[in-house]
C-alpha positions in Angstrom: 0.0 0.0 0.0 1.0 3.4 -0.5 1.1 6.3 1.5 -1.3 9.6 0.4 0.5 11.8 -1.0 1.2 15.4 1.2 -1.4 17.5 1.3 -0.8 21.0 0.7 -0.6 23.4 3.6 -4.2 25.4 3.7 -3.5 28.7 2.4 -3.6 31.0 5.4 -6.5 33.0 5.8 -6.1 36.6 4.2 -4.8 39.2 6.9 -6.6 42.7 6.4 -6.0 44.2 9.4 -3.4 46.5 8.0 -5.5 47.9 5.0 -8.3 50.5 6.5 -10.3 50.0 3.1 -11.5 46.1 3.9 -15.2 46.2 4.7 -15.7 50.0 3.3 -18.0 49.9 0.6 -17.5 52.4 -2.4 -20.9 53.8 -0.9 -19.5 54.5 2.2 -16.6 56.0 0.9 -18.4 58.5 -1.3 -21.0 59.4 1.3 -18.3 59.8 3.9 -16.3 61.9 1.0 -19.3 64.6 0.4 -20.2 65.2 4.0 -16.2 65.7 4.8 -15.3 67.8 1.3 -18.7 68.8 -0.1 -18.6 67.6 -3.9 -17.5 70.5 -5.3 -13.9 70.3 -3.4 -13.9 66.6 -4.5 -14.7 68.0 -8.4 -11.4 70.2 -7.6 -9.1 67.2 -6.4 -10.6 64.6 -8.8 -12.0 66.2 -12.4 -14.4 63.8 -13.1 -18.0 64.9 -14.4 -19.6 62.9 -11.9 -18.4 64.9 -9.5 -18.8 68.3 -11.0 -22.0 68.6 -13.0 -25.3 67.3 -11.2 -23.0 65.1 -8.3 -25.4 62.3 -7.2 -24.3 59.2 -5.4 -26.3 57.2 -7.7 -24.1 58.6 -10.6 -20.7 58.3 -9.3 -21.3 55.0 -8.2 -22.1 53.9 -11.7 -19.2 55.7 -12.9 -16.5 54.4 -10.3 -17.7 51.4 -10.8 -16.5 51.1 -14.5 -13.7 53.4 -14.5 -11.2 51.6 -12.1 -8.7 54.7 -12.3 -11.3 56.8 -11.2 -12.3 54.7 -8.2 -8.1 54.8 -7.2 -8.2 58.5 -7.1 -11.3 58.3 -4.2 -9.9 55.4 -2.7 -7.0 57.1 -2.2 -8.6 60.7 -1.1 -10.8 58.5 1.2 -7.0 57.4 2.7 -6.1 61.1 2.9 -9.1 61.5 5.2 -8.7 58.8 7.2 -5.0 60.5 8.1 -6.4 63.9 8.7 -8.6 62.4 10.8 -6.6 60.5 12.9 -4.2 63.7 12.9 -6.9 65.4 14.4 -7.7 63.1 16.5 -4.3 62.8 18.9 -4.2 67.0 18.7 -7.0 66.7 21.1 
């Protein structure tokens, strides 16, 4: 008889404590965006249409959602909040 052969290791499970994005939804994100910038400051950092001419949720989230440049530019200005938050935070 012959032995089974190895089995190989179980991949570990994936470690996302390091990356403040896991869990946010790009719903979250914008919402969070408008009520911190207002979506005519967000039109000035990231010139997008979406943004700057009749801004709706509904209609950037349509857009991000295709455009996966676009959605790297909020992901990272959502990141940029997230620090100025934080800095905020440990002034006080």
């Amino acid at each position: 008889m012959h032995d089974p052969p190895d089995e190989p290791a179980a991949a570990a499970p994936h470690d996302h404590s390091g990356n403040p994005l896991h869990g946010v939804t790009l719903e979250r994100m914008l919402t969070e965006l408008v009520e911190h910038f207002g979506w005519e400051a967000m039109g000035q950092r990231i010139r997008i249409r979406c943004f700057t001419s009749d801004p709706s949720i509904a209609s950037s989230l349509k857009f991000l959602r295709r455009t996966p440049w676009a959605r790297d530019k909020v992901e990272g200005m959502y990141l940029y909040m997230l620090r100025e938050r934080a800095r905020r935070l440990k002034r006080l």
